[in-house]
PARO-186309 format. One record per residue: x, y, z of N, C-alpha, C in turn; residue number from 1. Coordinates in nm, 2 decimals. Example, Ala and Ser with C-alpha at 12.3 -4.5 7.8 and 13.67 -1.06 7.14 Angstrom:
2
(rec (1.32, -0.57, 0.78), (1.23, -0.45, 0.78), (1.32, -0.33, 0.78), 1)
(rec (1.28, -0.22, 0.71), (1.37, -0.11, 0.71), (1.29, 0.00, 0.79), 2)
END
This chain:
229
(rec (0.08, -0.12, 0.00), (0.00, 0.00, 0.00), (0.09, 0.12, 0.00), 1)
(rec (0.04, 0.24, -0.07), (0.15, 0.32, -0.10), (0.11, 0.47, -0.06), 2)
(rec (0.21, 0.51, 0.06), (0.13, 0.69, 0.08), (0.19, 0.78, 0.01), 3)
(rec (0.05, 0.85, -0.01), (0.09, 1.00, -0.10), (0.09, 1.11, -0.06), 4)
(rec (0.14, 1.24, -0.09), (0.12, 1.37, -0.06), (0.11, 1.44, -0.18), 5)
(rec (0.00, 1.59, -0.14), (-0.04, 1.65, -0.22), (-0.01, 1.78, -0.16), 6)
(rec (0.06, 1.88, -0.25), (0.06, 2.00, -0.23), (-0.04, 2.02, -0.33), 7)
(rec (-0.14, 2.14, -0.31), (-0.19, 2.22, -0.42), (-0.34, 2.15, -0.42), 8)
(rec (-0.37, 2.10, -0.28), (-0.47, 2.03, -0.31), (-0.64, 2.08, -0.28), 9)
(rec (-0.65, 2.21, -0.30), (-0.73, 2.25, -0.33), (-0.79, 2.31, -0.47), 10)
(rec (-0.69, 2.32, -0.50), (-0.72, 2.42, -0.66), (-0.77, 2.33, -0.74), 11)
(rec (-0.80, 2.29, -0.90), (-0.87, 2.24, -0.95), (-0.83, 2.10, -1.00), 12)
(rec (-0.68, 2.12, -1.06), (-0.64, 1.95, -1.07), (-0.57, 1.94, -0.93), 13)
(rec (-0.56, 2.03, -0.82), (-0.52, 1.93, -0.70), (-0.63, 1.86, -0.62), 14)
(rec (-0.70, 1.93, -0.66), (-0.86, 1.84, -0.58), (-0.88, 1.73, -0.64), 15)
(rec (-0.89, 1.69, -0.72), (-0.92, 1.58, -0.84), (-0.82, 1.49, -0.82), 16)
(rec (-0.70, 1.53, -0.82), (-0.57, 1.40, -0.79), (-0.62, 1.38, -0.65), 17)
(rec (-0.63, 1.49, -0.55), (-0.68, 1.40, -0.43), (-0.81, 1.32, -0.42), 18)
(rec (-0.90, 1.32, -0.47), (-1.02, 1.30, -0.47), (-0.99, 1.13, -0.53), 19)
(rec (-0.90, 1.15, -0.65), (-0.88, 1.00, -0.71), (-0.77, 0.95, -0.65), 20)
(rec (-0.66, 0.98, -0.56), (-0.63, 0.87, -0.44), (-0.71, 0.87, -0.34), 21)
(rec (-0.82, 0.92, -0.27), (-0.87, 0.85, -0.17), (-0.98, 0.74, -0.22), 22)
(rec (-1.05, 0.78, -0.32), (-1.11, 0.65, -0.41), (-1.04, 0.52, -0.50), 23)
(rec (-0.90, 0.54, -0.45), (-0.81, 0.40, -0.55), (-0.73, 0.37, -0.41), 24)
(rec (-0.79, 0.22, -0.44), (-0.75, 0.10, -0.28), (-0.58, 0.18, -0.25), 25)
(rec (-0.54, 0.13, -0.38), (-0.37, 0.13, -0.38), (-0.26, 0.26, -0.25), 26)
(rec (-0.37, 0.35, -0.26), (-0.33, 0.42, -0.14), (-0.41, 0.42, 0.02), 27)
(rec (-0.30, 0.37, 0.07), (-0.32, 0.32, 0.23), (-0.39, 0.48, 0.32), 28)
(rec (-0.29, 0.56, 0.28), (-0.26, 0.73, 0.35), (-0.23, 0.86, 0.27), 29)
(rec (-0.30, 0.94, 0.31), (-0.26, 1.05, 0.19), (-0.27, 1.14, 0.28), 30)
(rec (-0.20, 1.26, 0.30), (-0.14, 1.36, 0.35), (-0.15, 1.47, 0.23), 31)
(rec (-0.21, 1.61, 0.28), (-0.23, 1.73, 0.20), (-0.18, 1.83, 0.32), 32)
(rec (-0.05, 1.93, 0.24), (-0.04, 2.05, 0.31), (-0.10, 2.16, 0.21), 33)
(rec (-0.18, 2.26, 0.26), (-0.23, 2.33, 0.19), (-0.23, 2.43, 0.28), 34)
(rec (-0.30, 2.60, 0.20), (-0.34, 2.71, 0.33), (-0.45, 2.69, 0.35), 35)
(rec (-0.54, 2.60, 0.29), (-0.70, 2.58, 0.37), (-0.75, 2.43, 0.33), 36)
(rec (-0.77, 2.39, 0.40), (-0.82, 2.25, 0.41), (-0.88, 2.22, 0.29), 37)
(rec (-0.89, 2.08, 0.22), (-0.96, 2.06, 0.13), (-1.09, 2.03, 0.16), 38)
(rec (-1.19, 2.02, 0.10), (-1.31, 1.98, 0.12), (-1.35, 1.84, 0.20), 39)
(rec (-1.25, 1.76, 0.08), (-1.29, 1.56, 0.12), (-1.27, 1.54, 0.23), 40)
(rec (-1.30, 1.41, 0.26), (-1.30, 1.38, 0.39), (-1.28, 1.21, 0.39), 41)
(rec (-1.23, 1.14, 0.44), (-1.21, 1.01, 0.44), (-1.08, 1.01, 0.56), 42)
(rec (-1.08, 0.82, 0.62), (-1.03, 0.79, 0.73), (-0.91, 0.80, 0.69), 43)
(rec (-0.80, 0.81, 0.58), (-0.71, 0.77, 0.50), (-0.65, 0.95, 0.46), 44)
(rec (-0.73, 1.02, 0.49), (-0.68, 1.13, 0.49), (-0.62, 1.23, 0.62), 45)
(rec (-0.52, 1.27, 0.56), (-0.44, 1.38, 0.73), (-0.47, 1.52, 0.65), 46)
(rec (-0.47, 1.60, 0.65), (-0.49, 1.72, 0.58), (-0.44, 1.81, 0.66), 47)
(rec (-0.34, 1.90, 0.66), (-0.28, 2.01, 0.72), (-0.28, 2.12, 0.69), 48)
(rec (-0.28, 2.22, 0.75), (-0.38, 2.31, 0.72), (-0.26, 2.44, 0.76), 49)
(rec (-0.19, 2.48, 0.67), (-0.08, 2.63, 0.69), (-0.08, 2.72, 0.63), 50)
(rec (-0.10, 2.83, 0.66), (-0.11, 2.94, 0.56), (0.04, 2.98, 0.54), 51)
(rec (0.15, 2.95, 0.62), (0.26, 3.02, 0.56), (0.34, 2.91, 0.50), 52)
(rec (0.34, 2.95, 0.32), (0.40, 2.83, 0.25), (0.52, 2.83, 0.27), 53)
(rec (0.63, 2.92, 0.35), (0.77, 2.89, 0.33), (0.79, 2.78, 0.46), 54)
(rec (0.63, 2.73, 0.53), (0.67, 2.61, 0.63), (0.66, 2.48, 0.57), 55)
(rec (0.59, 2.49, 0.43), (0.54, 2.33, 0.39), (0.65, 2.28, 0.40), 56)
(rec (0.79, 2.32, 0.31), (0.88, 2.22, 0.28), (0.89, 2.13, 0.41), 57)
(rec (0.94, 2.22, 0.55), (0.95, 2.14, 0.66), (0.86, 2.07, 0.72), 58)
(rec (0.74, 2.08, 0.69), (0.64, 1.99, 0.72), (0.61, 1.85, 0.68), 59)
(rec (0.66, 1.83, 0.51), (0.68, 1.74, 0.49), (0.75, 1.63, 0.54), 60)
(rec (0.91, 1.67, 0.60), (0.96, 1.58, 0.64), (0.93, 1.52, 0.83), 61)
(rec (0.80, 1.58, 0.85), (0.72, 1.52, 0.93), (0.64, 1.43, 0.94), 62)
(rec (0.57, 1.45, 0.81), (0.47, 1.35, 0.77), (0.51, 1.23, 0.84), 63)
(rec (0.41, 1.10, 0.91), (0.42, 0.96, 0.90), (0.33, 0.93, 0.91), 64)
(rec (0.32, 0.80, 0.83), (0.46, 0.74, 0.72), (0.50, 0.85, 0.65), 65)
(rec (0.58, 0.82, 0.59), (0.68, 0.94, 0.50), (0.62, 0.94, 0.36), 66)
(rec (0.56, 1.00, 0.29), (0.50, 0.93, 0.15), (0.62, 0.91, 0.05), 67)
(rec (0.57, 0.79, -0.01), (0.70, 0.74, -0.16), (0.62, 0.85, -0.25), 68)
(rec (0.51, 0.89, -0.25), (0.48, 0.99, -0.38), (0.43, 1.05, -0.36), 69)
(rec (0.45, 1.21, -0.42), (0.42, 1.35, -0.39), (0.36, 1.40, -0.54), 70)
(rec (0.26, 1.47, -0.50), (0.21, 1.54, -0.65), (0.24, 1.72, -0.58), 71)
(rec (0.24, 1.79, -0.68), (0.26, 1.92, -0.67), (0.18, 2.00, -0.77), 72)
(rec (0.07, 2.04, -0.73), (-0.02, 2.10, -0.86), (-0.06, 2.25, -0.78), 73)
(rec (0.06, 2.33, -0.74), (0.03, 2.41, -0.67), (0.04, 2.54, -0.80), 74)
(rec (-0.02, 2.61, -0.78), (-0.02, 2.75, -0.92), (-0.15, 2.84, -0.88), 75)
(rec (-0.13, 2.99, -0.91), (-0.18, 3.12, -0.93), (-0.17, 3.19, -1.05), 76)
(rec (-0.26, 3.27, -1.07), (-0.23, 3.37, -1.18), (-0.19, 3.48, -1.13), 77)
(rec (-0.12, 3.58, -1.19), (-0.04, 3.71, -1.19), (-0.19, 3.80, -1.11), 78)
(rec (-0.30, 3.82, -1.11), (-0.39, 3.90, -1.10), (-0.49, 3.83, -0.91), 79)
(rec (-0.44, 3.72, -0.93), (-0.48, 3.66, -0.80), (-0.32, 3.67, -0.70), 80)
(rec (-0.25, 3.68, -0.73), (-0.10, 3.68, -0.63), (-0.04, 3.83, -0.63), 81)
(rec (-0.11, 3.91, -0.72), (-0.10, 4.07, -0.70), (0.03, 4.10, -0.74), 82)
(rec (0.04, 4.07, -0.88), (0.18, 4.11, -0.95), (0.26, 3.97, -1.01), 83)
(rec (0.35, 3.98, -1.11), (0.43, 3.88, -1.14), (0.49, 3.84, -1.08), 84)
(rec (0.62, 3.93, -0.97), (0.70, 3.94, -0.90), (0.63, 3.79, -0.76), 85)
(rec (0.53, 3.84, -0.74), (0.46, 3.74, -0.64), (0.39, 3.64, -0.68), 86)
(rec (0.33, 3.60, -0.82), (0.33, 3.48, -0.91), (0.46, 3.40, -0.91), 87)
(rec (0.57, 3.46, -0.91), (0.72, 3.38, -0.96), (0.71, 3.32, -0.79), 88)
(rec (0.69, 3.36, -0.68), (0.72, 3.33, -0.59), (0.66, 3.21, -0.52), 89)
(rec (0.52, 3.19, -0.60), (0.41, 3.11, -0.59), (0.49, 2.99, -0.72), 90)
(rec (0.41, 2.98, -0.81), (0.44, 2.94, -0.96), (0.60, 2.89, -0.96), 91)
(rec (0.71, 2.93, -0.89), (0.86, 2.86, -0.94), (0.94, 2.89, -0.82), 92)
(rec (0.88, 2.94, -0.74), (0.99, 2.92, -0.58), (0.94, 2.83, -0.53), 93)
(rec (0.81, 2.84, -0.46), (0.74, 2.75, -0.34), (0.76, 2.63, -0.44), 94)
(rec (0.76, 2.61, -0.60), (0.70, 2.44, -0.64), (0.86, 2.40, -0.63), 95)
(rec (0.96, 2.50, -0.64), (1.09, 2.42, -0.62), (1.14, 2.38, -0.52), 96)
(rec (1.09, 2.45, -0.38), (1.09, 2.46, -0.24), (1.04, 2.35, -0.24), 97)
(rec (0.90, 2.30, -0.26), (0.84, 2.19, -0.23), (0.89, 2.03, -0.29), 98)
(rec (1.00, 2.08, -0.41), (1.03, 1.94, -0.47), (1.16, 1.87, -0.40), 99)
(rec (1.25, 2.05, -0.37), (1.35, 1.98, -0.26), (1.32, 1.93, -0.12), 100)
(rec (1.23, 1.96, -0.09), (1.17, 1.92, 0.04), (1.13, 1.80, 0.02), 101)
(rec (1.02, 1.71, -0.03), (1.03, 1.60, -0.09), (1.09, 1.50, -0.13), 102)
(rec (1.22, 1.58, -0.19), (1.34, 1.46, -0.18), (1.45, 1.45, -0.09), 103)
(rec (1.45, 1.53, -0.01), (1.51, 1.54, 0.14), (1.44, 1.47, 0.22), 104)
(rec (1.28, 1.37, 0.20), (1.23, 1.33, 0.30), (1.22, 1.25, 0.24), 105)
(rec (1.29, 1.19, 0.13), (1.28, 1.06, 0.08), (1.17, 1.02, -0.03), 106)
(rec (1.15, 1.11, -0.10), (1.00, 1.02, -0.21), (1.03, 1.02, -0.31), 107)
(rec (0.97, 0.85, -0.34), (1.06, 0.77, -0.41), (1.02, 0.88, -0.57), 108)
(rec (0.85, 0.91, -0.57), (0.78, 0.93, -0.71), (0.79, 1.09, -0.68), 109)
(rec (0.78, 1.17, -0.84), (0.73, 1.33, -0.80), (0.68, 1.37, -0.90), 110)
(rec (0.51, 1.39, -0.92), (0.45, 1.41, -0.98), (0.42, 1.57, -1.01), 111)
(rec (0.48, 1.67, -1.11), (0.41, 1.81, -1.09), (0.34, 1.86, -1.19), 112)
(rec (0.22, 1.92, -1.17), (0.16, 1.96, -1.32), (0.18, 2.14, -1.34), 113)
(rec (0.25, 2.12, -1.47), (0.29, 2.24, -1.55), (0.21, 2.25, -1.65), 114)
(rec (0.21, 2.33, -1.80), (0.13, 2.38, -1.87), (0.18, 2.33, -2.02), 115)
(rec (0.11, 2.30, -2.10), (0.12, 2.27, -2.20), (0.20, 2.38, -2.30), 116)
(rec (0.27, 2.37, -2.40), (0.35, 2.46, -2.49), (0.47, 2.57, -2.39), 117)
(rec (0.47, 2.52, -2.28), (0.58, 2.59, -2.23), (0.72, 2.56, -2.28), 118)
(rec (0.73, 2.49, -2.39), (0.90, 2.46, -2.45), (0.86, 2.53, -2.57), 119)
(rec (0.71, 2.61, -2.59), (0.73, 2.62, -2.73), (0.88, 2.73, -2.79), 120)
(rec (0.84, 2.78, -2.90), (0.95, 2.90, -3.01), (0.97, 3.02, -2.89), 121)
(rec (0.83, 3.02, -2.84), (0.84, 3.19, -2.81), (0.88, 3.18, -2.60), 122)
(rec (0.85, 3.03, -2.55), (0.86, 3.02, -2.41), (0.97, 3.11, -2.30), 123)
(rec (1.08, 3.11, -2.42), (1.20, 3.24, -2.35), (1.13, 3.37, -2.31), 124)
(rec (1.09, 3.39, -2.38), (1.01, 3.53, -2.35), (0.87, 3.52, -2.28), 125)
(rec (0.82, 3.43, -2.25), (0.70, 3.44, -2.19), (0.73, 3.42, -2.00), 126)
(rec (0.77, 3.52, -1.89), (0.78, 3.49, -1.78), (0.68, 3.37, -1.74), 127)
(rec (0.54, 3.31, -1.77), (0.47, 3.26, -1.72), (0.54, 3.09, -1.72), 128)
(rec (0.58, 3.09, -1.89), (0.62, 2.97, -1.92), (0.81, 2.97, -1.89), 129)
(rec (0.87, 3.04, -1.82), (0.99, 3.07, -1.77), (0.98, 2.98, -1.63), 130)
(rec (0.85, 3.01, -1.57), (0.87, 2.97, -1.40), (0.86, 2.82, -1.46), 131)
(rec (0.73, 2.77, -1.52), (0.75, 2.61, -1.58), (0.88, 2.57, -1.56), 132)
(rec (0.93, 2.61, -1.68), (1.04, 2.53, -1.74), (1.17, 2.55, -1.63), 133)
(rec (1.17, 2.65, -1.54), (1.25, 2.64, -1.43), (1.22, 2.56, -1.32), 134)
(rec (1.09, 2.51, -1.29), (1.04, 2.41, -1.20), (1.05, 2.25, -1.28), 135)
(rec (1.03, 2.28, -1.40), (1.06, 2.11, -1.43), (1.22, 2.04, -1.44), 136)
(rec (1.29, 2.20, -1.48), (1.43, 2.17, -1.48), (1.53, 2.11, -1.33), 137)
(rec (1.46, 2.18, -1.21), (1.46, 2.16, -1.09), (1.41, 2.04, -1.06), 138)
(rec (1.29, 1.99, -1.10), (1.27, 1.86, -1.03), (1.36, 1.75, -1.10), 139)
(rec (1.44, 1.78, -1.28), (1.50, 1.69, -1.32), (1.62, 1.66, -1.29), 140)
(rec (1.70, 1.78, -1.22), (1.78, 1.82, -1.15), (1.80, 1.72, -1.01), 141)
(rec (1.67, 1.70, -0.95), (1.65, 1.66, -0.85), (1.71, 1.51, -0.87), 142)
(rec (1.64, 1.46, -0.93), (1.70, 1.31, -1.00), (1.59, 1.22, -0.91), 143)
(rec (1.51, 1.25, -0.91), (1.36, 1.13, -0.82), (1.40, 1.00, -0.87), 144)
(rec (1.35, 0.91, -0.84), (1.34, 0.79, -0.86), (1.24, 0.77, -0.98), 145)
(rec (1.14, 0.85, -0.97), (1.05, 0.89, -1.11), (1.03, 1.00, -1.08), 146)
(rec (1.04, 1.10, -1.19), (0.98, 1.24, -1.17), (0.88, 1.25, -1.30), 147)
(rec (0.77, 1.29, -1.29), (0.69, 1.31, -1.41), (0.58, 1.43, -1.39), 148)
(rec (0.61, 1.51, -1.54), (0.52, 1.61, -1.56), (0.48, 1.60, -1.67), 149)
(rec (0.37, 1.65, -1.65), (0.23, 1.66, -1.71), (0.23, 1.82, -1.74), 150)
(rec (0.17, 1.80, -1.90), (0.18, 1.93, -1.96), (0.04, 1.97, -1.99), 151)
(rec (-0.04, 2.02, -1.96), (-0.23, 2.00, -2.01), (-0.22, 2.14, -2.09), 152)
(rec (-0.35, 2.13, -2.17), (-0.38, 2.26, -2.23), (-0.47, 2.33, -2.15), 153)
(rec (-0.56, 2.42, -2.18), (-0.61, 2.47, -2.07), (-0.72, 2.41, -2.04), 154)
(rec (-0.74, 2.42, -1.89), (-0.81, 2.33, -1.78), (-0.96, 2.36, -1.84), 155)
(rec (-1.06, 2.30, -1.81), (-1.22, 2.31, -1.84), (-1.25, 2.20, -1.72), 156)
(rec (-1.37, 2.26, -1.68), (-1.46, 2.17, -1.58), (-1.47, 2.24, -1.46), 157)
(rec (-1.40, 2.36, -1.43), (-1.40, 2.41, -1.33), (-1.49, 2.45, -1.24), 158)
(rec (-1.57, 2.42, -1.12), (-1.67, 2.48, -1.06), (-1.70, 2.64, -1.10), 159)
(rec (-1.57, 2.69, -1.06), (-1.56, 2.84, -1.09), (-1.46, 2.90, -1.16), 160)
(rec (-1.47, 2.90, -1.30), (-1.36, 2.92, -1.40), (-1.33, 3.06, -1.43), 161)
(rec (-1.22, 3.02, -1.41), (-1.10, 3.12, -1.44), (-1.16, 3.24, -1.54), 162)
(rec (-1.19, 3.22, -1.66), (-1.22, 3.30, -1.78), (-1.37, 3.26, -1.82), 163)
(rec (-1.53, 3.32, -1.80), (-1.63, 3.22, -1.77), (-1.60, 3.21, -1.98), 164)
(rec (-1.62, 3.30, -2.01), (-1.64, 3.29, -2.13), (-1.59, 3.23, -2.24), 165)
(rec (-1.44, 3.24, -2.23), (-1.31, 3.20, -2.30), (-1.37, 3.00, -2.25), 166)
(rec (-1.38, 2.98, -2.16), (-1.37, 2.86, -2.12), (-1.51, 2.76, -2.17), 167)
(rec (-1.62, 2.86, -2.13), (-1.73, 2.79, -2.21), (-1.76, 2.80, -2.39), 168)
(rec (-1.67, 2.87, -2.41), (-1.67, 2.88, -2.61), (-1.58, 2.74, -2.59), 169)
(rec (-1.46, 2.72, -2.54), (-1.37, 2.54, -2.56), (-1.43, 2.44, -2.50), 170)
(rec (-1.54, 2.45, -2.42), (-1.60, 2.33, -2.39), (-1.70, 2.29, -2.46), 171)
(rec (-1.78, 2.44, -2.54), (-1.89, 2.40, -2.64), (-1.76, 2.35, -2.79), 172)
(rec (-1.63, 2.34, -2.79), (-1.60, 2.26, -2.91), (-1.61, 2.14, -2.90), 173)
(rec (-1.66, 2.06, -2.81), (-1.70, 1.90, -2.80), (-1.79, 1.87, -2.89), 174)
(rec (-1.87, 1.95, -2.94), (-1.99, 1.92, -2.99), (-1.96, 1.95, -3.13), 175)
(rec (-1.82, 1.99, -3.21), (-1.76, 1.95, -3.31), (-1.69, 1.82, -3.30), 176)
(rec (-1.68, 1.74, -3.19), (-1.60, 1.64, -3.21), (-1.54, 1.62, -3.06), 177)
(rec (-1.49, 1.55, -3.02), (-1.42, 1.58, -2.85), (-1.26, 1.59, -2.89), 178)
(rec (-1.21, 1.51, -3.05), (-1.10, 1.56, -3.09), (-1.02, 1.74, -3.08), 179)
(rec (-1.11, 1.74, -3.12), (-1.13, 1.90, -3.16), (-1.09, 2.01, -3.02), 180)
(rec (-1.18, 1.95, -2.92), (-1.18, 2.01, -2.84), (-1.02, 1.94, -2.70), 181)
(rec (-1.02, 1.84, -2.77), (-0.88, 1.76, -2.67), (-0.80, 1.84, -2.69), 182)
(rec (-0.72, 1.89, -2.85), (-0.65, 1.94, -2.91), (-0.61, 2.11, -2.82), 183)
(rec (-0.68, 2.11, -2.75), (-0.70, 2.25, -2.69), (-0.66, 2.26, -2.51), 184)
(rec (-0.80, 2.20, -2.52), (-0.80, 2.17, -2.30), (-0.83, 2.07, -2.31), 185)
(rec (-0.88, 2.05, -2.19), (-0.87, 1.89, -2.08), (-0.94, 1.91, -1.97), 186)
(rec (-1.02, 1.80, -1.92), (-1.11, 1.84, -1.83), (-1.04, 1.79, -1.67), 187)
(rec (-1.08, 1.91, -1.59), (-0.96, 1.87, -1.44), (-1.00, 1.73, -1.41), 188)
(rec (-1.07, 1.68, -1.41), (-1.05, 1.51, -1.38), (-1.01, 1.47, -1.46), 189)
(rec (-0.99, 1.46, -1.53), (-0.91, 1.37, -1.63), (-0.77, 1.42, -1.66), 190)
(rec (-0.73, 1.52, -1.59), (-0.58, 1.53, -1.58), (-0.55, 1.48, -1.45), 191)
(rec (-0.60, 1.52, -1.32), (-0.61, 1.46, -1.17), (-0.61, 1.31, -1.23), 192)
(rec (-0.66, 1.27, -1.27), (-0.66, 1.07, -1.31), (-0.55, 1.05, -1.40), 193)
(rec (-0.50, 1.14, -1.49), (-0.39, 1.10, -1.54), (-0.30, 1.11, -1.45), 194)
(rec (-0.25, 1.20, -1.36), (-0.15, 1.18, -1.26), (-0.12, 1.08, -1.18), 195)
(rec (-0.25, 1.03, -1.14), (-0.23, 0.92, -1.01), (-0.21, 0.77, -1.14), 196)
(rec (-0.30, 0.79, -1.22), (-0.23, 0.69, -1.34), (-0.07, 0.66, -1.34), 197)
(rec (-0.04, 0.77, -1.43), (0.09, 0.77, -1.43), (0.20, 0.75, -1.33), 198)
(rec (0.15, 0.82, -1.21), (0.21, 0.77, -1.08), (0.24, 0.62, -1.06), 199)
(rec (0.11, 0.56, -1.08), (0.11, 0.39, -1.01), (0.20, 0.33, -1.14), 200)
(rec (0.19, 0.38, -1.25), (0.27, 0.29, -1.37), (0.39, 0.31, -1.32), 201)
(rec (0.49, 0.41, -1.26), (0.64, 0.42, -1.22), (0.62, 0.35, -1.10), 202)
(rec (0.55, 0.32, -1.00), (0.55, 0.26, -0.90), (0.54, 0.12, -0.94), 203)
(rec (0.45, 0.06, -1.04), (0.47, -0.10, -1.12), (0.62, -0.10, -1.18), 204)
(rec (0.71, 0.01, -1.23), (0.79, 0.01, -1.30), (0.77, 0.02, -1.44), 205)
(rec (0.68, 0.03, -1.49), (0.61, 0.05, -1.61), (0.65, 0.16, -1.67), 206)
(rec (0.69, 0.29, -1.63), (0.70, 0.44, -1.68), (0.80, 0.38, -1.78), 207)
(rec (0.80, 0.47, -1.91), (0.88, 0.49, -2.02), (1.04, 0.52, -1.97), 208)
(rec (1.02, 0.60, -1.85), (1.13, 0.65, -1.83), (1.14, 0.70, -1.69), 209)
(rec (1.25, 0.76, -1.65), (1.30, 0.78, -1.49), (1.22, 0.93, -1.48), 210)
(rec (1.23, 0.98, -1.63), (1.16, 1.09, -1.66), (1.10, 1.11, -1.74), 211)
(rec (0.94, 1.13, -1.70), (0.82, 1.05, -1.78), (0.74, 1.23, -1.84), 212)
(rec (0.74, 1.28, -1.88), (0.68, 1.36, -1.98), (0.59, 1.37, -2.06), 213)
(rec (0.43, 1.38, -1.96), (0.31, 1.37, -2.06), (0.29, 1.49, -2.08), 214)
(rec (0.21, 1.48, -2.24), (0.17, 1.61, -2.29), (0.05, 1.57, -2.28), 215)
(rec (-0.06, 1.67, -2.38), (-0.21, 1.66, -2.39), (-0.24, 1.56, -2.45), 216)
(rec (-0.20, 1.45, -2.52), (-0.29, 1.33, -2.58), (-0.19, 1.22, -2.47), 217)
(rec (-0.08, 1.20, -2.42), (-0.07, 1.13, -2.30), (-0.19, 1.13, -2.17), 218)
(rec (-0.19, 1.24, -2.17), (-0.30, 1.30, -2.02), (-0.46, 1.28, -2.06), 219)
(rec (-0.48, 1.26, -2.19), (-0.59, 1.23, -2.22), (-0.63, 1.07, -2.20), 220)
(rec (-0.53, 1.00, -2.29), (-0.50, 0.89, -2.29), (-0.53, 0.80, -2.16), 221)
(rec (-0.45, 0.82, -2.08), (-0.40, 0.80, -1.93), (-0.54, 0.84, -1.86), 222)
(rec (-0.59, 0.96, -1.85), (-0.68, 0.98, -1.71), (-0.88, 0.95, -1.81), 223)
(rec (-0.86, 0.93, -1.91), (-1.00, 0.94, -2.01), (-0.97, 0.79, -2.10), 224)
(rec (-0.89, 0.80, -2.17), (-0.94, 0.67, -2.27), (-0.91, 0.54, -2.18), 225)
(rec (-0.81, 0.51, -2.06), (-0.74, 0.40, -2.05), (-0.78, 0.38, -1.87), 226)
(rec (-0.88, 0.48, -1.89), (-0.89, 0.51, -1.68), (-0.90, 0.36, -1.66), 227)
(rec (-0.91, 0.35, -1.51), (-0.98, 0.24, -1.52), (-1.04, 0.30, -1.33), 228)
(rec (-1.12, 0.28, -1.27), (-1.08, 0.26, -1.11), (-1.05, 0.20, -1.02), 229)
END
């Protein structure tokens, strides 16, 4: 039986990755540090509850059991963190904070979800896709036992979405096709199920690699065509 931790487990795919380990046997214990409690509830859950993130790292290496696998789906936008300056601090300090913290306490797996096209032509120039690719470089850095990120396009399914409008014009593209609409976003459960997916296939030994890199038709694949529960 295998324990996990979740930073970020409130927001939209951190809820979902939590939601789909406390419903999959395979996890015994799951541990969430967050600044406000998540909603779920189950006997298998410890949920911690901190508003100052420069304590999570050391909180982790309290956890027991110690978890073998950590997801990190922690992220803000520039207009909710009150400036870029304080996005960078959220978005590519705390998830790098959080990844060395996690391997200081031993976990074997490190699951983090980043953004789709952040290697594109233009990603040098985009600060947003800068913090990405400096958090994935850090966790590769890190050398996990498996490290794997997930790249999604943008999120849909949200209780309370980010962009109402932007987001319901890409979810009415289903109804040209669900291709159509894959090609774009991804619905937060089905990214949250592709993680814990992907997680258990490195924990079978199964991952492609030590460094497992899904994009948008992986994360489709994995949490929608291949789910299983």
């Amino acid at each position: 039986m295998t324990t996990a931790a979740v930073f970020g487990c409130t927001g939209a795919v951190g809820s979902q990755i939590l939601a789909t380990l406390l419903a999959t046997d395979a996890f015994s214990s799951v541990k969430t540090i967050s600044r406000r409690l998540p909603n779920a509830q189950s006997p298998k859950l410890q949920a911690l509850e901190e508003s100052d993130t420069s304590k999570w790292g050391g909180m982790i290496s309290s956890l027991s059991p110690k978890p073998s696998m950590v997801f990190n789906a922690v992220g803000t936008t520039r207009a909710a963190a009150g400036g870029l300056q304080n996005q960078w601090k959220i978005d590519h300090d705390l998830c790098v904070e959080n990844a060395q913290a996690a391997k200081a306490a031993g976990a074997k797996t490190y699951v983090y979800i980043s953004s789709g096209g952040t290697r594109g032509f233009f990603s040098s120039f985009v600060p947003y896709s800068k913090m990405k690719i400096g958090v994935e470089d850090a966790i590769k850095e890190l050398d996990f036992e498996y490290s794997i990120i997930l790249r999604p396009g943008m999120i849909i399914g949200r209780e309370k979405p980010k962009v109402q409008f932007i987001e319901n014009i890409v979810e009415g593209l289903s109804n040209l096709g669900q291709g159509v609409q894959d090609m774009i976003a991804q619905d937060q459960t089905v990214i949250g199920r592709a993680a814990v997916a992907a997680a258990r296939l490195a924990e079978e030994g199964k991952a492609p690699s030590k460094y497992w890199v899904l994009e948008q038709a992986d994360i489709i694949r994995l949490g929608r065509d291949e789910w299983k529960e």
